[in-house]
VOPAGU-2260 file (C-alpha; in pm, 1 decimal, decimal comma):
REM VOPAGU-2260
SITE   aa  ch    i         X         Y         Z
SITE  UNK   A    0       0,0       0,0       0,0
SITE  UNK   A    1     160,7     359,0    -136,3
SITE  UNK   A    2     245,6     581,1     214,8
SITE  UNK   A    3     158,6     864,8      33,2
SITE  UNK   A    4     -88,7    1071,5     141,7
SITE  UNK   A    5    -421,3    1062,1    -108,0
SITE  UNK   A    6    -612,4    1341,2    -196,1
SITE  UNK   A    7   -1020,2    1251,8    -126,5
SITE  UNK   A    8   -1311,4    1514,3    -164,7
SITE  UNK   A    9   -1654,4    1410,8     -31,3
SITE  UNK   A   10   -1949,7    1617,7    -146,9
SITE  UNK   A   11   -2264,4    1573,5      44,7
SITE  UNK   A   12   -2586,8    1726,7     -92,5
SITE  UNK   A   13   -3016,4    1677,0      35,4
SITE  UNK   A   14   -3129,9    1753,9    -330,2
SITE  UNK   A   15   -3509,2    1774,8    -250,0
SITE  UNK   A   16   -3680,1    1457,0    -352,0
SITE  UNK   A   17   -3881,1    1559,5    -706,7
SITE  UNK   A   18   -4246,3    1680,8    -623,7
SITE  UNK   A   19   -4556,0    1697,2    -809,8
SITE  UNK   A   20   -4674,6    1950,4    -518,8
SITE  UNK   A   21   -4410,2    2210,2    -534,9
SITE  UNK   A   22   -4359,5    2442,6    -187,3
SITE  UNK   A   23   -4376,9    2833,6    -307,7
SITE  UNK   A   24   -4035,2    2953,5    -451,4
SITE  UNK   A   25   -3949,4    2592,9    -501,4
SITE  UNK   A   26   -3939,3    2511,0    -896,0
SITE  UNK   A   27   -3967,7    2166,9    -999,9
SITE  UNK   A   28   -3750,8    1862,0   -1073,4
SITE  UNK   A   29   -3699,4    1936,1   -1490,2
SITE  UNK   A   30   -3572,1    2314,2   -1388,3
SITE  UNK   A   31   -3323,3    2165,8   -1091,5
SITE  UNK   A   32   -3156,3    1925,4   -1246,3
SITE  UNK   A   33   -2906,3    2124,3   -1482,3
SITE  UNK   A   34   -2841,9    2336,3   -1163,5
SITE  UNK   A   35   -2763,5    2033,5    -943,7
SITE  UNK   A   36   -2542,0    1885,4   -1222,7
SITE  UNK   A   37   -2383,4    2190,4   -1293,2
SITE  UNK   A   38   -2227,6    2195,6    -929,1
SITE  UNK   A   39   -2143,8    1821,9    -931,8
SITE  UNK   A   40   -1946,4    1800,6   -1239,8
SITE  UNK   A   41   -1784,4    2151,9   -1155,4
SITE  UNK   A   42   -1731,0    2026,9    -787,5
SITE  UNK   A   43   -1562,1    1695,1    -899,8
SITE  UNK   A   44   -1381,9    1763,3   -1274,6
SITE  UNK   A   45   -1013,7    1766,8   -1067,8
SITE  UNK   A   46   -1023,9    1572,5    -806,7
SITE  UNK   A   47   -1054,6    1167,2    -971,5
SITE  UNK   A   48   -1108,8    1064,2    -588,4
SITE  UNK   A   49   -1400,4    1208,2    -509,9
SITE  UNK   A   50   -1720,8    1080,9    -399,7
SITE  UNK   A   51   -2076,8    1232,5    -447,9
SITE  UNK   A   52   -2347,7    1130,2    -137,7
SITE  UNK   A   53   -2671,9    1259,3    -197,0
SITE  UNK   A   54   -2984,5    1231,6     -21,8
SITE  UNK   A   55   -3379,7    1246,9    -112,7
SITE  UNK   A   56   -3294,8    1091,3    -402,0
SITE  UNK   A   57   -3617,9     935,9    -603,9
SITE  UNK   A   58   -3517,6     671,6    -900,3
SITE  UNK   A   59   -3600,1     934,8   -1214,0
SITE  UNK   A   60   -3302,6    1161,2   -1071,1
SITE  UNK   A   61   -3100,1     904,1    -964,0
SITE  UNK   A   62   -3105,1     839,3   -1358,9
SITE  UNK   A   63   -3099,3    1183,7   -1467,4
SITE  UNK   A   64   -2783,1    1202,9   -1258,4
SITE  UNK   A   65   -2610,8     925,7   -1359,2
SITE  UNK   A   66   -2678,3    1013,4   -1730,3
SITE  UNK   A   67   -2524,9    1386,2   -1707,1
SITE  UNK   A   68   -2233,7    1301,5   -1482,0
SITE  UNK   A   69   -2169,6    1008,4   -1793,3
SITE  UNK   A   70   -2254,3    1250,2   -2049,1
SITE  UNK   A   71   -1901,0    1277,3   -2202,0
SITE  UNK   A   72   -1790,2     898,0   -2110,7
SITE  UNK   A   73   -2091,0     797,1   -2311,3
SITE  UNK   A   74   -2329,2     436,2   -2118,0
SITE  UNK   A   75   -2073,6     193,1   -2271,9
SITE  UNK   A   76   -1796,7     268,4   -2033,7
SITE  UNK   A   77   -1974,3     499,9   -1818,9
SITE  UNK   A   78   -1702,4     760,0   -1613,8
SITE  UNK   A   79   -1962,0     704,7   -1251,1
SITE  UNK   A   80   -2104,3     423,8   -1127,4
SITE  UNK   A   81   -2342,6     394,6    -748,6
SITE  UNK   A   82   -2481,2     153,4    -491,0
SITE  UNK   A   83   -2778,3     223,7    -304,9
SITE  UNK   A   84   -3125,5     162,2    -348,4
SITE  UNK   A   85   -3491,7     270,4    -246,7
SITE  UNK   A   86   -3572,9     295,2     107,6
SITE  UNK   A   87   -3897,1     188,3      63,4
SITE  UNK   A   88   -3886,6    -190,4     -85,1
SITE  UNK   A   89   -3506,9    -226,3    -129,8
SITE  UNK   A   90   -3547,4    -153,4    -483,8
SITE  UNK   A   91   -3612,9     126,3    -672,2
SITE  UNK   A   92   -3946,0     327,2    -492,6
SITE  UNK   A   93   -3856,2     563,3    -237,6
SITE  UNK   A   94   -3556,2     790,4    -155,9
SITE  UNK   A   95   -3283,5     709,7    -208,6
SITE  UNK   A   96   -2893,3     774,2     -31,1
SITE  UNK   A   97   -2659,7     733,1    -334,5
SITE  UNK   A   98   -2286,4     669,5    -302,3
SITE  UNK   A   99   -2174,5     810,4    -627,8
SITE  UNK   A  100   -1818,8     709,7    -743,9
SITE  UNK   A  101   -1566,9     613,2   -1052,6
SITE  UNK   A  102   -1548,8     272,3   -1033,4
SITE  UNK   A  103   -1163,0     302,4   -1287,5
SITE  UNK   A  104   -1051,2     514,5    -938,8
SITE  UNK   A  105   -1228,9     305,8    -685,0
SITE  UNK   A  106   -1301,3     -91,8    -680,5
SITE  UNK   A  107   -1607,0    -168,3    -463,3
SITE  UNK   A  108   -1542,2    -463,5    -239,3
SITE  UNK   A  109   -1882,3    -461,6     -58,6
SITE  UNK   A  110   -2229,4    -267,1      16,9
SITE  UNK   A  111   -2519,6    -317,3     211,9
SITE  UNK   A  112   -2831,4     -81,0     282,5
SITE  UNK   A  113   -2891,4     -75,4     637,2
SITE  UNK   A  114   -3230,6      49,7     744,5
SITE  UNK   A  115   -3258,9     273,8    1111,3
SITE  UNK   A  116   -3520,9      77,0    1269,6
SITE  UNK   A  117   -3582,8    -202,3    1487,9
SITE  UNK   A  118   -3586,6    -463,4    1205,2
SITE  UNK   A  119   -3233,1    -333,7     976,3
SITE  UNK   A  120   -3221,4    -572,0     722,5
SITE  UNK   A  121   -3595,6    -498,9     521,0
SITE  UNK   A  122   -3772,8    -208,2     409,9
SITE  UNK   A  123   -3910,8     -61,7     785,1
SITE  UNK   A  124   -3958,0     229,0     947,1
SITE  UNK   A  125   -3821,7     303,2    1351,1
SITE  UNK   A  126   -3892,7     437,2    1665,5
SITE  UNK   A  127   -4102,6     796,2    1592,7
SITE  UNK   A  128   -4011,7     854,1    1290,6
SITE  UNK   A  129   -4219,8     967,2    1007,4
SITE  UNK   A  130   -4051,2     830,2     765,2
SITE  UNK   A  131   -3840,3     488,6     620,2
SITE  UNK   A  132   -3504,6     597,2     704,1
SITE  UNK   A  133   -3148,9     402,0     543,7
SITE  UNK   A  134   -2762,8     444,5     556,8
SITE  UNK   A  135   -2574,5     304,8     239,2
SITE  UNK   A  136   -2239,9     159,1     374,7
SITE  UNK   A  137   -1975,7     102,9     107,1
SITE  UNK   A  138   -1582,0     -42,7     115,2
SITE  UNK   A  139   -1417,3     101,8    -157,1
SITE  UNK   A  140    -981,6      15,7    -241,6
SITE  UNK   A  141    -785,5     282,5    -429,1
SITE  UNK   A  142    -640,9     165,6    -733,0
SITE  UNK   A  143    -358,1     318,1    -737,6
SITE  UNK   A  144    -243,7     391,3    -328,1
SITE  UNK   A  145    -479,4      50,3    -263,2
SITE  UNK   A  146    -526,7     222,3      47,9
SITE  UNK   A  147    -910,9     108,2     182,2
SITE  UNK   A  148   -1227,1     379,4     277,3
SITE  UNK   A  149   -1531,8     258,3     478,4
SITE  UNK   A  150   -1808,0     511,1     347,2
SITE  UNK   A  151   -2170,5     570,4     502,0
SITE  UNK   A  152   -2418,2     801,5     392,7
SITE  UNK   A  153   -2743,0     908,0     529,0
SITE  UNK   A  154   -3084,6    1118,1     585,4
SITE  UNK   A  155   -3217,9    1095,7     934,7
SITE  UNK   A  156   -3590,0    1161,8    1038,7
SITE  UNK   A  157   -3711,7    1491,0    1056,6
SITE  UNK   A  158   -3980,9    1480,4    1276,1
SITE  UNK   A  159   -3869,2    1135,8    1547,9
SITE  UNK   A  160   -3584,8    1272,4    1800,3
SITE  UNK   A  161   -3543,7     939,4    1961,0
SITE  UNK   A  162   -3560,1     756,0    1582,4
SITE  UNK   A  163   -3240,5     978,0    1516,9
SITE  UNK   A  164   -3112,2     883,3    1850,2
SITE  UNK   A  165   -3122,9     530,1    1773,3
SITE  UNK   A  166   -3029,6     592,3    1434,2
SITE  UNK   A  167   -2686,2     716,9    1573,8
SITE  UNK   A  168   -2668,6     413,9    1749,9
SITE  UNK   A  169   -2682,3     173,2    1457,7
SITE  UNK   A  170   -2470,8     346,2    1286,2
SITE  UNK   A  171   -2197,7     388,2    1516,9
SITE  UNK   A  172   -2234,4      -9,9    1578,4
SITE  UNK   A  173   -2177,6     -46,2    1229,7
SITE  UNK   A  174   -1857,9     116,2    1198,9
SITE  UNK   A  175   -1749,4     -86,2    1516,4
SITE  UNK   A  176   -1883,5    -378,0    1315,0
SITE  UNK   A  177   -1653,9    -283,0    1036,4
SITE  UNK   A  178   -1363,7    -269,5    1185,1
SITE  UNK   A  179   -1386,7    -587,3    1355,8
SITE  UNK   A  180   -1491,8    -743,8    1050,8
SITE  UNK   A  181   -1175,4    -889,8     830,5
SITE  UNK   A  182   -1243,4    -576,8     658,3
SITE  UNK   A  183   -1094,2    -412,9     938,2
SITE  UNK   A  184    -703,7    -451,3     943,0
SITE  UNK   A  185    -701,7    -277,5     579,9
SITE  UNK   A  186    -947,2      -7,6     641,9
SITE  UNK   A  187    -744,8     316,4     575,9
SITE  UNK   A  188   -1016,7     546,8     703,5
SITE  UNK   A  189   -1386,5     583,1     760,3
SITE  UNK   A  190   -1642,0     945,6     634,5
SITE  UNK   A  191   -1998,9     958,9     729,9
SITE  UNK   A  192   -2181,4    1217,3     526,8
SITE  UNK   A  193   -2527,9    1314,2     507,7
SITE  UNK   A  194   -2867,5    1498,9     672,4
SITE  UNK   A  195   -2921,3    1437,2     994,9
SITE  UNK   A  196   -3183,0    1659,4    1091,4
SITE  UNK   A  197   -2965,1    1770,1    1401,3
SITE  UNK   A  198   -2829,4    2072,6    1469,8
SITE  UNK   A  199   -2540,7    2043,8    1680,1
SITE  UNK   A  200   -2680,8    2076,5    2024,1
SITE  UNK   A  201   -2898,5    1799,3    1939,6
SITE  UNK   A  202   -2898,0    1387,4    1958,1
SITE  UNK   A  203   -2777,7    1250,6    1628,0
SITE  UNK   A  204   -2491,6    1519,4    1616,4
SITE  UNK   A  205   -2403,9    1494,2    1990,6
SITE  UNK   A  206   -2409,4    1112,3    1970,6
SITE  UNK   A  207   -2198,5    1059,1    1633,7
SITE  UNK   A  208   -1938,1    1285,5    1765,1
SITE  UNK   A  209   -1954,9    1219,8    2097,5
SITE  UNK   A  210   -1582,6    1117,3    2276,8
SITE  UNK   A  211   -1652,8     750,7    2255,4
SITE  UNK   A  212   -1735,8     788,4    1910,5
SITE  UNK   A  213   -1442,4     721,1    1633,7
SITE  UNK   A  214   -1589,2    1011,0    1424,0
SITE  UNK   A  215   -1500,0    1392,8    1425,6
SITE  UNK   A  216   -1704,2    1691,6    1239,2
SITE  UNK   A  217   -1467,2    1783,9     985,3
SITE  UNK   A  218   -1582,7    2143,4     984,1
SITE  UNK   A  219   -1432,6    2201,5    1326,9
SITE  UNK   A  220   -1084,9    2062,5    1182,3
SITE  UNK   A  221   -1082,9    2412,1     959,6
SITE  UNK   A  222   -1005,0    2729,5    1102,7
SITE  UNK   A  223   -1355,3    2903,5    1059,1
SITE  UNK   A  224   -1114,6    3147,9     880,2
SITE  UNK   A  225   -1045,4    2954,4     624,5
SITE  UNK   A  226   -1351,1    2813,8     576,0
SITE  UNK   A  227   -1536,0    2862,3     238,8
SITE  UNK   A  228   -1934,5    2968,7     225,8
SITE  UNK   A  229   -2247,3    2971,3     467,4
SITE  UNK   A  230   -2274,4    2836,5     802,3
SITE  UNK   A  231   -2644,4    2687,5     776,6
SITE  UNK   A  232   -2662,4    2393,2     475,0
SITE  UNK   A  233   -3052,5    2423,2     530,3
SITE  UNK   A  234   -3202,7    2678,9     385,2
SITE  UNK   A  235   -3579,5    2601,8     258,9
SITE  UNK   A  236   -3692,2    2807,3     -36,0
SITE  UNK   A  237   -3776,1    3125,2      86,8
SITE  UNK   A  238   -4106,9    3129,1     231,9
SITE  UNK   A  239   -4141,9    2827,6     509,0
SITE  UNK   A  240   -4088,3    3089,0     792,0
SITE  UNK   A  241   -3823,5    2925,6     934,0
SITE  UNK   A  242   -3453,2    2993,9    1021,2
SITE  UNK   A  243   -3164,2    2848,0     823,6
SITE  UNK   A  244   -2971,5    2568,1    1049,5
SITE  UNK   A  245   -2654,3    2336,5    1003,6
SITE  UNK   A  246   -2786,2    1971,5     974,0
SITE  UNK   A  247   -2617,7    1830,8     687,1
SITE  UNK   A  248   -2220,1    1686,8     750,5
SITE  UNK   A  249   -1900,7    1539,0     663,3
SITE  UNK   A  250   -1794,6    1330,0     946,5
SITE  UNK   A  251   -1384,8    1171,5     948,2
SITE  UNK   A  252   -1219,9     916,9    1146,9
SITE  UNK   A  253   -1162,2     694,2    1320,5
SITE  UNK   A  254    -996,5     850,6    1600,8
SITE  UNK   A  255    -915,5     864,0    1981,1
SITE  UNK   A  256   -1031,4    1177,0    2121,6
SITE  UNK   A  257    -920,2    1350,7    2454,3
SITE  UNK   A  258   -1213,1    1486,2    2698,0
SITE  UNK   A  259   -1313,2    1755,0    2420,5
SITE  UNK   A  260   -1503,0    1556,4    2176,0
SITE  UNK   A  261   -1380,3    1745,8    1880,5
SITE  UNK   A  262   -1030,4    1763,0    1935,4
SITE  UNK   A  263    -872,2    1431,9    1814,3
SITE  UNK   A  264    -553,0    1260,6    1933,3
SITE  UNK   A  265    -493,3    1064,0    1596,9
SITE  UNK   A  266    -661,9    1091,3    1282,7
SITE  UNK   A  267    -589,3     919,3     946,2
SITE  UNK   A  268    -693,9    1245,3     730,0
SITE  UNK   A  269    -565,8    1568,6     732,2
SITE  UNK   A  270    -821,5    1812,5     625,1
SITE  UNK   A  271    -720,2    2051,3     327,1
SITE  UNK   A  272   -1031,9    2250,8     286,1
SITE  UNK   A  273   -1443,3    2324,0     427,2
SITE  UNK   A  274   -1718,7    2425,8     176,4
SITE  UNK   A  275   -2140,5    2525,4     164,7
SITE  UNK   A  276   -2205,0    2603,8    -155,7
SITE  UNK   A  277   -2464,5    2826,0    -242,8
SITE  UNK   A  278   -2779,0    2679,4    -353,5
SITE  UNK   A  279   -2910,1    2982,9    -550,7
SITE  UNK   A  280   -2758,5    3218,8    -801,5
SITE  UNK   A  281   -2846,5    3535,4   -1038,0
SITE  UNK   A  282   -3145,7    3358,0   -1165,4
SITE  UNK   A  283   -3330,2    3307,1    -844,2
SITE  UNK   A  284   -3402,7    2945,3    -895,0
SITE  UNK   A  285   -3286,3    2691,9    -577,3
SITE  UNK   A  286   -3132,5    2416,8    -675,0
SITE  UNK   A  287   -3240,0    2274,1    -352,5
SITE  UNK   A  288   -3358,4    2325,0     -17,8
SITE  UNK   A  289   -3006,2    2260,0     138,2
SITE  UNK   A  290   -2679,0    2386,1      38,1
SITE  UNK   A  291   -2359,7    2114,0     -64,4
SITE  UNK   A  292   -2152,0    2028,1     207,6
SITE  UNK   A  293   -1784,2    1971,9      23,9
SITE  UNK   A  294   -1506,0    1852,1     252,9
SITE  UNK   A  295   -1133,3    1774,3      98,0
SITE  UNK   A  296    -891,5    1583,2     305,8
SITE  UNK   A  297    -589,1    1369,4     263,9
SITE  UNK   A  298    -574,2     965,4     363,8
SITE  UNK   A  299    -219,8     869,6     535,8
């Protein structure tokens, strides 16, 4: 395995599932789309390593997606490749959380759709939540470096505080599960991206970067002076009444931590650079209800 040190961007984006009932100052699905892949193909053209996690995702974007990000590599040899599937039969209906990668940068070894209830292996919702909720778990080796990444992405409930709660939980014994797996002893690092419907003070984001978790909020390893953008990643479309918040993340580890949760003792990346991206321009049109989270980071 190459000691260098590899360059990885993860981009993490709640793209607001398509709707045939449209919230004021939100424009649909067919006027998105360009905007969304505009950013993702702009946000990923230099860096070969990087991986796309998106949330809300129904199965006509997932395939509008796929077909502009492989618009120049053409469907015989197509440039991006994904694994996750619909959180509502294990299929295609429902959202879903896409892992979206380049399959000539990254092999996939394994996946698995894991959903946040008291029954994770079929289609169920937990707890109080209002909603199916997943986490797609992928093990991807570098080519090149053949250096290892465990990567989860995933949406948490927006309504159940102890479904998120638990959520964390499952999660967390996941990446424990991981690491203890014979995957473990090559894993090179670990990300969890997504929504979690937590601001900071609250239980999913407390819990995942809690000191006896292995993760760490990657924002707080950038000097909030050299960080790029907004503050809040949710920002509705202009009319709900509400304030913008921070719920959507870029997680790193593993790591030891010392009594202050965020300050890590070792860690195997060494963050390069923190992003929101705006969700609206000149034009007025949101591309979504939430802004792109974009993270870069080296892998020792």
């Amino acid at each position: 395995m190459s000691t260098l040190a590899l360059p990885v961007r993860v981009l993490t984006h709640n793209i607001r599932y398509a709707t045939s009932s449209p919230f004021k100052g939100e424009k649909p699905w067919a006027q998105r789309k360009q905007l969304l892949l505009n950013e993702l193909l702009y946000s990923t053209r230099y860096n070969q390593e990087s991986f796309i996690c998106l949330q809300e995702v129904l199965h006509v974007q997932l395939v509008d997606i796929l077909s502009g990000l492989n618009k120049e590599s053409g469907s015989n040899s197509p440039e991006w490749a994904y694994i996750g599937v619909g959180r509502d039969d294990g299929k295609d209906a429902g959202e879903y959380c896409p892992i979206i990668y380049r399959p000539a940068v990254w092999k996939l070894l394994h996946w698995e759709t894991v959903w946040l209830s008291e029954t994770p292996t079929v289609p169920s919702k937990g707890w109080d939540a209002a909603s199916i909720r997943i986490v797609t778990i992928g093990v991807f080796k570098h080519h090149a470096s053949q250096k290892t990444i465990l990567a989860l992405n995933t949406h948490l409930d927006d309504q159940g505080s102890k479904s998120r709660a638990e959520a964390a939980r499952i999660i967390l014994n996941k990446i424990d599960e991981y690491y203890t797996s014979p995957y473990g002893d090559t894993l090179s690092g670990v990300f969890l991206s997504g929504d979690f419907n937590s601001e900071e003070s609250q239980e999913a984001y407390t819990a995942l970067t809690a000191d006896t978790s292995p993760l760490v909020d990657s924002q707080g390893l950038i000097e909030p002076a050299e960080r790029c953008g907004n503050e809040h990643t949710f920002t509705g479309f202009g009319y709900e009444g509400i304030p913008p918040t921070r719920i959507d993340y870029v997680l790193l580890g593993p790591t030891n931590k010392t009594e202050n949760a965020q300050q890590a003792t070792f860690l195997p990346w060494t963050p390069k650079g923190y992003a929101v991206l705006p969700n609206r321009f000149d034009d007025g049109v949101y591309n979504s209800d939430h802004r792109a989270v974009v993270v870069d980071a080296t892998l020792s």
